[in-house]
MMTF fields as JSON, N, C-alpha, C and O atoms, coordinates in Angstrom:
{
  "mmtfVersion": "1.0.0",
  "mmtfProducer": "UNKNOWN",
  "numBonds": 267,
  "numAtoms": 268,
  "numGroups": 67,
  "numChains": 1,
  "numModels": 1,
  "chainsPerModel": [1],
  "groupsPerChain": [67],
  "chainIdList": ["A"],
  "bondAtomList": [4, 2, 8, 6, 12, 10, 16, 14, 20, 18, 24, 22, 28, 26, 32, 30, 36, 34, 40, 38, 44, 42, 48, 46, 52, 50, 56, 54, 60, 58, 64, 62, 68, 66, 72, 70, 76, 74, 80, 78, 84, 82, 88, 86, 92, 90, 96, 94, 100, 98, 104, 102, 108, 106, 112, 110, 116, 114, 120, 118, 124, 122, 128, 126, 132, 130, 136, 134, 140, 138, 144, 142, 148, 146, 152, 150, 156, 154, 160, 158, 164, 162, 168, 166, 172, 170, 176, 174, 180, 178, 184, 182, 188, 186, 192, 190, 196, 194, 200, 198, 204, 202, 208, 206, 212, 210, 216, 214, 220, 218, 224, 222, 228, 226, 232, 230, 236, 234, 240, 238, 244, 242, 248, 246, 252, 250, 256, 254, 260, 258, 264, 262],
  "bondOrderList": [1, 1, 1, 1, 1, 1, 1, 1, 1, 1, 1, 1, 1, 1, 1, 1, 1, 1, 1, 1, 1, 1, 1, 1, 1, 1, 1, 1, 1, 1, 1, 1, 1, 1, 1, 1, 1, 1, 1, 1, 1, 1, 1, 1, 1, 1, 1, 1, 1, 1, 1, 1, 1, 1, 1, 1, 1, 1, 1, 1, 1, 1, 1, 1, 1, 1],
  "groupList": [{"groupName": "UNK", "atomNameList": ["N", "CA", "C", "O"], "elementList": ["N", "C", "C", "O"], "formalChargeList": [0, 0, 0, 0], "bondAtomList": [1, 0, 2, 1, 3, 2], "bondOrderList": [1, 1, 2], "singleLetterCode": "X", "chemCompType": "L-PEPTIDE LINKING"}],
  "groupTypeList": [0, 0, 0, 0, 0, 0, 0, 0, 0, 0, 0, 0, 0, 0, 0, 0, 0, 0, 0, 0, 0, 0, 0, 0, 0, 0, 0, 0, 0, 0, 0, 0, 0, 0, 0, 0, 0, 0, 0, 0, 0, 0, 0, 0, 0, 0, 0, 0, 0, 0, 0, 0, 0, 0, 0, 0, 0, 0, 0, 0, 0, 0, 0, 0, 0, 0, 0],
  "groupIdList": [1, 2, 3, 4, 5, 6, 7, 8, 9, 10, 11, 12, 13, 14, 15, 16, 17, 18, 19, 20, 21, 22, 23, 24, 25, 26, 27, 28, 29, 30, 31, 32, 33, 34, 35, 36, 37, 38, 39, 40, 41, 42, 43, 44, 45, 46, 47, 48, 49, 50, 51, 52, 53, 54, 55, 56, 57, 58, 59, 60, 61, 62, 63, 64, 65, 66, 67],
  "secStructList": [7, 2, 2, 2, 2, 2, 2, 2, 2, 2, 2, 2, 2, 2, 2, 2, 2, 2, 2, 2, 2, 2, 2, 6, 6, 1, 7, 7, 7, 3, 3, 3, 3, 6, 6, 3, 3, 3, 3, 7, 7, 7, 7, 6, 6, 2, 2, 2, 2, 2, 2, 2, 2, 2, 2, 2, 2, 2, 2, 2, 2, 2, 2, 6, 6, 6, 7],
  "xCoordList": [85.458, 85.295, 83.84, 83.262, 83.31, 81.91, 81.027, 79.98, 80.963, 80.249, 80.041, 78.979, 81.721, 81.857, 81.302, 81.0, 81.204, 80.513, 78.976, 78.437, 78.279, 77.324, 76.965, 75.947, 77.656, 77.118, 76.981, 75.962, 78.346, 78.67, 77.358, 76.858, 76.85, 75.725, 74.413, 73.567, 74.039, 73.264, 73.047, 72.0, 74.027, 73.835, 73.921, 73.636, 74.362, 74.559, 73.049, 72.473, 72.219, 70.978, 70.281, 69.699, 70.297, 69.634, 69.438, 68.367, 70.78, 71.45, 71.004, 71.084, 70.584, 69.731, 68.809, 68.076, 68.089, 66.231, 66.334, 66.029, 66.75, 66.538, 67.008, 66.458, 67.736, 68.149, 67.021, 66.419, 67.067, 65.579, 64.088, 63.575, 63.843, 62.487, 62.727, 61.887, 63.978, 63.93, 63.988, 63.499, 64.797, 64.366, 62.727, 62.213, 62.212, 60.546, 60.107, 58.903, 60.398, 59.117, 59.837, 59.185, 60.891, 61.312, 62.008, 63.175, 61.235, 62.33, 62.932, 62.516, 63.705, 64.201, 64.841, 65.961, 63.85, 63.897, 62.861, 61.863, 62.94, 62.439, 63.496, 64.705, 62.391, 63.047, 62.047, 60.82, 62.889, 62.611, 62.877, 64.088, 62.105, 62.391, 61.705, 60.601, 62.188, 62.042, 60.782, 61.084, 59.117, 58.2, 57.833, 57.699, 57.539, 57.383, 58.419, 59.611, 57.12, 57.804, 57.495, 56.297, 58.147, 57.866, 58.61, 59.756, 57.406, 58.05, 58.058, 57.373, 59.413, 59.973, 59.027, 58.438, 58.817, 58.098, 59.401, 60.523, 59.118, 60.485, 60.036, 59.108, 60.92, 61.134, 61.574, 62.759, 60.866, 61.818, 61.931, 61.081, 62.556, 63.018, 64.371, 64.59, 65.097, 66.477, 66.172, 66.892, 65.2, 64.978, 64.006, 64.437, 63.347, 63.041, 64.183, 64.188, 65.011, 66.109, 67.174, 67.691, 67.339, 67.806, 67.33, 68.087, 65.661, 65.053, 65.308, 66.077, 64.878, 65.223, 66.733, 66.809, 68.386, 69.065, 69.115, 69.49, 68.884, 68.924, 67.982, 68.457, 66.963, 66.234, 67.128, 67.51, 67.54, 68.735, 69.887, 70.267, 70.411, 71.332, 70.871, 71.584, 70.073, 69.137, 68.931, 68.906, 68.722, 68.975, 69.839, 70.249, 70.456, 72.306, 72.841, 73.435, 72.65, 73.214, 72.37, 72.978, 71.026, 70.293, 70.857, 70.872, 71.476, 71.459, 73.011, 73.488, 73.476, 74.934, 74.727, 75.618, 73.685, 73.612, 73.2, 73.603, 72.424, 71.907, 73.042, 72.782, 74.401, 75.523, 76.127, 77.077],
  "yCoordList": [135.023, 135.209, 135.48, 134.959, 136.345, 136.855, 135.859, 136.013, 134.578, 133.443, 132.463, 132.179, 131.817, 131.157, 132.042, 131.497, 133.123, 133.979, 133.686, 133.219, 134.044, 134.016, 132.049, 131.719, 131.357, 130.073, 129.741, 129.321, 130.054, 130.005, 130.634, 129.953, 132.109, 132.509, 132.146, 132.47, 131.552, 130.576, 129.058, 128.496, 128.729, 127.509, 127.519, 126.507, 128.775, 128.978, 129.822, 129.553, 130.63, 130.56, 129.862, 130.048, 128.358, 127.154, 126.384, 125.895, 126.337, 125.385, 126.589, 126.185, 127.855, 128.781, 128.656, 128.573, 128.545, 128.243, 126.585, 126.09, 126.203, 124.533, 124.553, 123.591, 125.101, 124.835, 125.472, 125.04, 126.594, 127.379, 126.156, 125.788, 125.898, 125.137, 123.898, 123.497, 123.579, 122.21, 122.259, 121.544, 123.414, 123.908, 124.395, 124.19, 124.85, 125.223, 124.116, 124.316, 122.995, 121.931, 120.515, 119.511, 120.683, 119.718, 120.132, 119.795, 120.999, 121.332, 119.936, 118.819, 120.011, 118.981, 119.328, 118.951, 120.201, 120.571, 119.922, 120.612, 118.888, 118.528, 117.916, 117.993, 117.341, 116.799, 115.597, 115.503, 114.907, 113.82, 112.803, 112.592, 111.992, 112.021, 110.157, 109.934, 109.535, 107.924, 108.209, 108.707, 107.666, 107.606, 108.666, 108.602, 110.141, 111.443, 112.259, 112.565, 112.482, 113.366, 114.997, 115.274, 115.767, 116.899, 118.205, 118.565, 118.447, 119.069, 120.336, 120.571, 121.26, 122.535, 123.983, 123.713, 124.882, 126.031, 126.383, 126.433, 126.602, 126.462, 128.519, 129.032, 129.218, 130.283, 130.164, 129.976, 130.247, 130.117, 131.276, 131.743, 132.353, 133.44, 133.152, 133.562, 132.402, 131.988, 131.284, 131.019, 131.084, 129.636, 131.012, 131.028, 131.645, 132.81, 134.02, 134.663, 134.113, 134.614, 133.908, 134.334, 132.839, 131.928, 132.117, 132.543, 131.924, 131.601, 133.419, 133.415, 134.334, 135.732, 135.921, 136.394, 135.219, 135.459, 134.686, 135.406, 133.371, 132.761, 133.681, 134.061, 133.683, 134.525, 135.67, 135.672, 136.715, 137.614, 137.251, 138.026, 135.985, 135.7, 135.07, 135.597, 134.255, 134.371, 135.331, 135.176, 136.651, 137.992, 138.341, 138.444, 138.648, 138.796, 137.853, 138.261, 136.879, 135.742, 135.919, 135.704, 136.281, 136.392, 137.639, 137.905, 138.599, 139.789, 140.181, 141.142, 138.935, 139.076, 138.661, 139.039, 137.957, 137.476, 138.776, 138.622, 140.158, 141.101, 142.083, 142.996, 141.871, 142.763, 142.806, 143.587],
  "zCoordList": [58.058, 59.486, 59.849, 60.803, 58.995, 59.611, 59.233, 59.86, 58.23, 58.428, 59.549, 60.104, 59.871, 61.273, 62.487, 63.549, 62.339, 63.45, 63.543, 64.546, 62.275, 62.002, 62.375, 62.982, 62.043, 62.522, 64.152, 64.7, 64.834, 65.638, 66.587, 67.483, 66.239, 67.113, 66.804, 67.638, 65.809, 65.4, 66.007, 66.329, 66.037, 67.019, 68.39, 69.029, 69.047, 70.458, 70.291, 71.345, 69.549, 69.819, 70.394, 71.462, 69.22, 69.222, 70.578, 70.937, 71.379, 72.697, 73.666, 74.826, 73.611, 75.022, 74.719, 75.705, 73.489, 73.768, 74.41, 75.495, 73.515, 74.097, 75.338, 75.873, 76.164, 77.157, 78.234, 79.218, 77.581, 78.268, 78.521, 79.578, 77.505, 76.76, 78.135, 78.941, 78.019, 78.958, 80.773, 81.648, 80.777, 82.3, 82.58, 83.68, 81.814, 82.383, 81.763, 81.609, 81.288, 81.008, 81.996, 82.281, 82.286, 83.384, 84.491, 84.689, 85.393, 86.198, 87.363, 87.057, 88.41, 88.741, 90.186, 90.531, 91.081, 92.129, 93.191, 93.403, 93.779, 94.631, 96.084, 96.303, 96.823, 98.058, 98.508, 98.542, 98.768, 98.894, 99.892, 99.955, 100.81, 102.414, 102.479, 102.976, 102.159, 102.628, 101.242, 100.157, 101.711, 100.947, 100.31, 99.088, 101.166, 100.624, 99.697, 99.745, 98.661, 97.95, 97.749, 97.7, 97.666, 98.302, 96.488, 96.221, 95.82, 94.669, 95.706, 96.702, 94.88, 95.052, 94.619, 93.572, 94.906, 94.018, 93.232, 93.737, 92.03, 91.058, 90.955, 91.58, 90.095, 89.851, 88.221, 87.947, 87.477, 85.787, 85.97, 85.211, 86.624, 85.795, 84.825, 83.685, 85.589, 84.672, 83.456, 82.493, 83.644, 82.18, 81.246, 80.093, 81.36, 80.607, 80.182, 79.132, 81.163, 80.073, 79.152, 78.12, 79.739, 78.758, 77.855, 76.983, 77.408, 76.508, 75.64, 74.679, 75.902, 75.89, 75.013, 73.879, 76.195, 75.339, 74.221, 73.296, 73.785, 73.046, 71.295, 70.224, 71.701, 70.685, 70.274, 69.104, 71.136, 71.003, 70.001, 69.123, 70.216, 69.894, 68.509, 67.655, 67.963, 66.638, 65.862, 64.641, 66.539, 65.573, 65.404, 64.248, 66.297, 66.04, 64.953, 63.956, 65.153, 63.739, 62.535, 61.487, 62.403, 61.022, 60.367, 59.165, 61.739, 60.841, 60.202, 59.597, 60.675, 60.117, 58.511, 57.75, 57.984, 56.833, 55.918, 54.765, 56.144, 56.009, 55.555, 54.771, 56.094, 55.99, 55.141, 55.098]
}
């Protein structure tokens, strides 16, 4: 049990940084009106905790190997 755990939060690490990593390097908030294009002021705070829990969740899984 405590392996599949240990994988399980290991790869759900992996999928919040990357998910993080890809919201602040592409965000995808604009508006857009016939010719004009009009980018958004974006806010990554969400894409920094993503990135935050994900790392979290990397220790939590390394340290199950420790036990």
């Amino acid at each position: 049990m405590q392996n599949i755990l240990k994988i399980v939060l290991l790869i759900l690490g992996v999928a919040l940084i990357g998910y993080g990593l890809y919201t602040v390097v592409f965000p995808h908030i604009s508006l857009e009106d016939g010719a004009s294009k009009i980018p958004a002021k974006t806010d990554n705070t969400q894409s920094f905790a993503m990135i935050c829990l994900g790392i979290l969740t990397l220790v939590c899984g390394i340290a199950f190997k420790k036990r």
